[in-house]
C-alpha positions as a printed Julia matrix, in Angstrom:
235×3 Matrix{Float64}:
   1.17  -11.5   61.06
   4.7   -10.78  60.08
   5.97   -7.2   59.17
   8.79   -7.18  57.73
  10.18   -3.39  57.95
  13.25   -1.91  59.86
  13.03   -0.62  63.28
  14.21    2.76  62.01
  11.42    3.01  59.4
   9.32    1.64  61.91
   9.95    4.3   64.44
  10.0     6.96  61.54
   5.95    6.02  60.71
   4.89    5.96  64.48
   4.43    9.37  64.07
   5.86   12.61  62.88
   5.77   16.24  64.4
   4.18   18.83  62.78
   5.33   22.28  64.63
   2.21   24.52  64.93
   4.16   27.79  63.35
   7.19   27.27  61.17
   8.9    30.16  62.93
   9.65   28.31  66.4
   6.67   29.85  68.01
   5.4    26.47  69.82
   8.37   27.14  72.31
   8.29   28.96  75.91
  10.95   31.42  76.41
  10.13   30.59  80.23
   9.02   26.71  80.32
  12.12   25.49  81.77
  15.46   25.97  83.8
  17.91   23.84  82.98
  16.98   20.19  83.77
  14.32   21.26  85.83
  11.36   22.41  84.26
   8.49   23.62  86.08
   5.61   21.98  85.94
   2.94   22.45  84.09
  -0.35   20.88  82.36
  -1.15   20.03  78.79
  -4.61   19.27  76.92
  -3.61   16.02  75.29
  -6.13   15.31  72.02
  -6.99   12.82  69.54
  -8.19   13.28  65.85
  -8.83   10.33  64.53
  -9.58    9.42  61.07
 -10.36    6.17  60.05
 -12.62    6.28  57.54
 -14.09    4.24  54.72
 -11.93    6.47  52.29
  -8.45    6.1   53.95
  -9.01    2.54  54.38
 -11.24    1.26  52.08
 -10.41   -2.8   52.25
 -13.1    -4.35  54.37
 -13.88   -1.12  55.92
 -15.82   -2.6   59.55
 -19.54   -0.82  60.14
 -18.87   -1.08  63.53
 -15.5     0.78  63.49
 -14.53    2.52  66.63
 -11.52    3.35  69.22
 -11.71    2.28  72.52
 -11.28    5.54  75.57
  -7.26    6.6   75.14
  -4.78    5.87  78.16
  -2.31    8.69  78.48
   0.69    8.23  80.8
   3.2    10.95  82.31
   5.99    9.83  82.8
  10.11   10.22  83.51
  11.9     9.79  79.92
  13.61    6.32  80.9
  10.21    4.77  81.19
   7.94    3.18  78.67
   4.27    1.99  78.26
   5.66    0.23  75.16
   8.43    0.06  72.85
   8.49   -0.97  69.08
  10.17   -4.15  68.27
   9.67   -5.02  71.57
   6.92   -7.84  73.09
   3.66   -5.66  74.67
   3.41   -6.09  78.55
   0.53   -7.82  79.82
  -1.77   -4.94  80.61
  -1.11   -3.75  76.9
  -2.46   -6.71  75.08
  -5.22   -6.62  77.0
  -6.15   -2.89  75.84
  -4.83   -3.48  72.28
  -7.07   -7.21  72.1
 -10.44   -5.99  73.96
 -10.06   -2.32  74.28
 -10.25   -2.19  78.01
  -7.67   -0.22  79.45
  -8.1    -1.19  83.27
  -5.46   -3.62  83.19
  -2.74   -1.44  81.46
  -3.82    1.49  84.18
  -3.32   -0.48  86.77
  -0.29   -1.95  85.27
   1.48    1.69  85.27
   0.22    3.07  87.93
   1.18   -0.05  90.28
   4.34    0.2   89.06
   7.44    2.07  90.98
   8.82    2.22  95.09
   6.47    2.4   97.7
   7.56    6.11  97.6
   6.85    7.49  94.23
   5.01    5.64  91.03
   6.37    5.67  87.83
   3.68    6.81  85.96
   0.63    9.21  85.94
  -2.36    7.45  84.12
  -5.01    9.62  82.67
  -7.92    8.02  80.7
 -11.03    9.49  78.92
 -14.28    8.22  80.6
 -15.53    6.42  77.2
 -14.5     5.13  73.33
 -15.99    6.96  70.6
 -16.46    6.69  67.03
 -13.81    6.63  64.3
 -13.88   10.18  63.6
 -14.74   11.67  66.63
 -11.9    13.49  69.08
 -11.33   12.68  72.76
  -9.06   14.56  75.14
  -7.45   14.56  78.1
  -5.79   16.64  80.37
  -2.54   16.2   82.53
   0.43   17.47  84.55
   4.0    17.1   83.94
   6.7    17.89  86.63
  10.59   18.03  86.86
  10.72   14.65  87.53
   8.3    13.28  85.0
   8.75   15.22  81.34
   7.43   12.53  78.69
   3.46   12.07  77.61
   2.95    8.17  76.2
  -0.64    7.75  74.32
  -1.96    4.47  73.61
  -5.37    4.21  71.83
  -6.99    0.68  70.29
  -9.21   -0.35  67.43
 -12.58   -1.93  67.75
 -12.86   -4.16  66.08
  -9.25   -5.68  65.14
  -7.39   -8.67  66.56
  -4.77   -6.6   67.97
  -4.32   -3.37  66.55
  -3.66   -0.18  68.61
  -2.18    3.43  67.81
   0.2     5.44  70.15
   3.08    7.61  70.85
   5.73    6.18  72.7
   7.43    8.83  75.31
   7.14   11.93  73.54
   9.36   14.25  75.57
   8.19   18.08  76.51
  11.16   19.84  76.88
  13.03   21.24  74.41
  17.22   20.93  73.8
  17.0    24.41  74.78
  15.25   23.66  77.89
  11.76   25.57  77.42
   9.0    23.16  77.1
   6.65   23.13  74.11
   3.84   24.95  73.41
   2.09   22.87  71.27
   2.57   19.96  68.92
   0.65   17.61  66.42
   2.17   14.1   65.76
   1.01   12.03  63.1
  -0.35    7.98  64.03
   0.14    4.83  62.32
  -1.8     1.61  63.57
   0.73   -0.83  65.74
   0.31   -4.29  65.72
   0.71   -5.43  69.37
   1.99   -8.75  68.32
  -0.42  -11.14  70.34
  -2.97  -12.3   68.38
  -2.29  -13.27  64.08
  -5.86  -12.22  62.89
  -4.74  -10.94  59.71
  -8.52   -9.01  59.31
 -10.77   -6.94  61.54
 -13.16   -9.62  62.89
 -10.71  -12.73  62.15
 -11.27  -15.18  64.9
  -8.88  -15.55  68.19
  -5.69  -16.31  67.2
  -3.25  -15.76  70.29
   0.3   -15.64  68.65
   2.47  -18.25  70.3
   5.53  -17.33  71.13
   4.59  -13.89  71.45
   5.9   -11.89  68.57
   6.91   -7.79  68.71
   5.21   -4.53  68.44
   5.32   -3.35  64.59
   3.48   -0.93  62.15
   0.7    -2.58  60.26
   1.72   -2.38  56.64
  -0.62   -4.84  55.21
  -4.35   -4.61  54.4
  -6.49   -4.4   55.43
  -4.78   -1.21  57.25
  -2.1    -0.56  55.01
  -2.16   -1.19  51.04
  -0.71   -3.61  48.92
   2.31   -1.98  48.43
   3.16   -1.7   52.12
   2.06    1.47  52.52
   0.45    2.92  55.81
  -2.41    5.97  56.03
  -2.1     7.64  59.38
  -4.99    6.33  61.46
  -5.2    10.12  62.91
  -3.11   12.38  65.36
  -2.72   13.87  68.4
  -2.16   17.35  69.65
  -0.33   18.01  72.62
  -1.07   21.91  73.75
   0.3    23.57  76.69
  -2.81   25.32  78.8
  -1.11   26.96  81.65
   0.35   30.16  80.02
């Protein structure tokens, strides 16, 4: 389907951050030194919320989210980019909701000497309100958490957070953080509905919000799909 909103807006809906106290009390006064932080782990969790009453067009009795994929990873890296085509391994996950292929896609990908990304995935989907977390490490080296989650059922819908960076501009890393999701379109398949038939989109197209029903409304606006909250657990 064909989106037809700026990358900037684009970017801007992804998702937002909501600080967890207005008073700059999600930072570390000891999280980091400089451009090397020390490492440490996070509890990385989803809240969905896609329910009949945010999106009430066609609302699917079957809806659910497939297990999410979270990656670690250095900040010049991506699992995917907006406006961009998704990788291989992506489609897959976004199309089927198996994330096997995008897992191994990240994790076999680097020098024989160090991997570019740390894949963490919960051990099952779950239902379209219910949380799912994960836990993983960040180090000096690799400072920004990726989150990829799909929809089931949908031709090609997913949600995610694309390389959400830890550390601070004044070096300490966060304490905690919520950002809001909208539902991506991976731009592989032009089922316009949530059980439309296979329609592989040839050429490929890009990786856009979803601003038309049945996921957004009929003025082009999106409802967040959920959010995820990124909490430090080692202090």
């Amino acid at each position: 389907m064909q989106k037809f909103l700026s990358l900037a807006l684009l970017a801007a809906l992804v998702f937002t951050g909501c600080s967890s106290d207005d008073d700059n009390n999600n930072t570390d006064d000891g999280g980091g030194e400089g451009d090397n932080p020390v490492t440490a782990t996070y509890r990385v969790t989803f809240n969905p919320n896609w329910t009949e009453d945010q999106f009430p067009t066609d609302y699917p009795a079957n809806a659910a989210f497939s297990n999410i994929l979270v990656a670690v990873h250095a900040p010049g890296n991506n699992v995917f980019r907006l406006g961009q085509q998704a990788s291989a391994g992506l489609q897959v996950f976004a199309e089927t909701g198996d994330s096997s292929a995008l897992a191994t896609e990240l994790t076999s990908s680097g020098s024989e000497d160090s991997v570019d990304f740390f894949v963490t995935s919960s051990a099952a989907g779950a239902g379209p309100t219910a949380a799912q977390s994960v836990n993983v490490t960040v180090d000096p080296e690799k400072t920004s958490i990726s989150f990829v989650v799909s929809l089931t059922p949908s031709p090609d819908w997913f949600a995610g957070v694309d390389g959400f960076s830890i550390v601070l501009p004044s070096d300490a890393l966060v304490s905690e953080e919520t950002l809001t999701l909208s539902v991506l379109d991976a731009g592989t398949d032009s089922g316009d509905t949530y059980n439309a038939a296979d329609n592989p989109t040839s050429p490929q197209g890009n990786i856009t919000v979803v601003n038309t029903p049945p996921i957004g409304t009929s003025g082009g606006l999106t409802p967040a799909i959920g959010s995820i909250t990124i909490t430090r657990t080692d202090l």
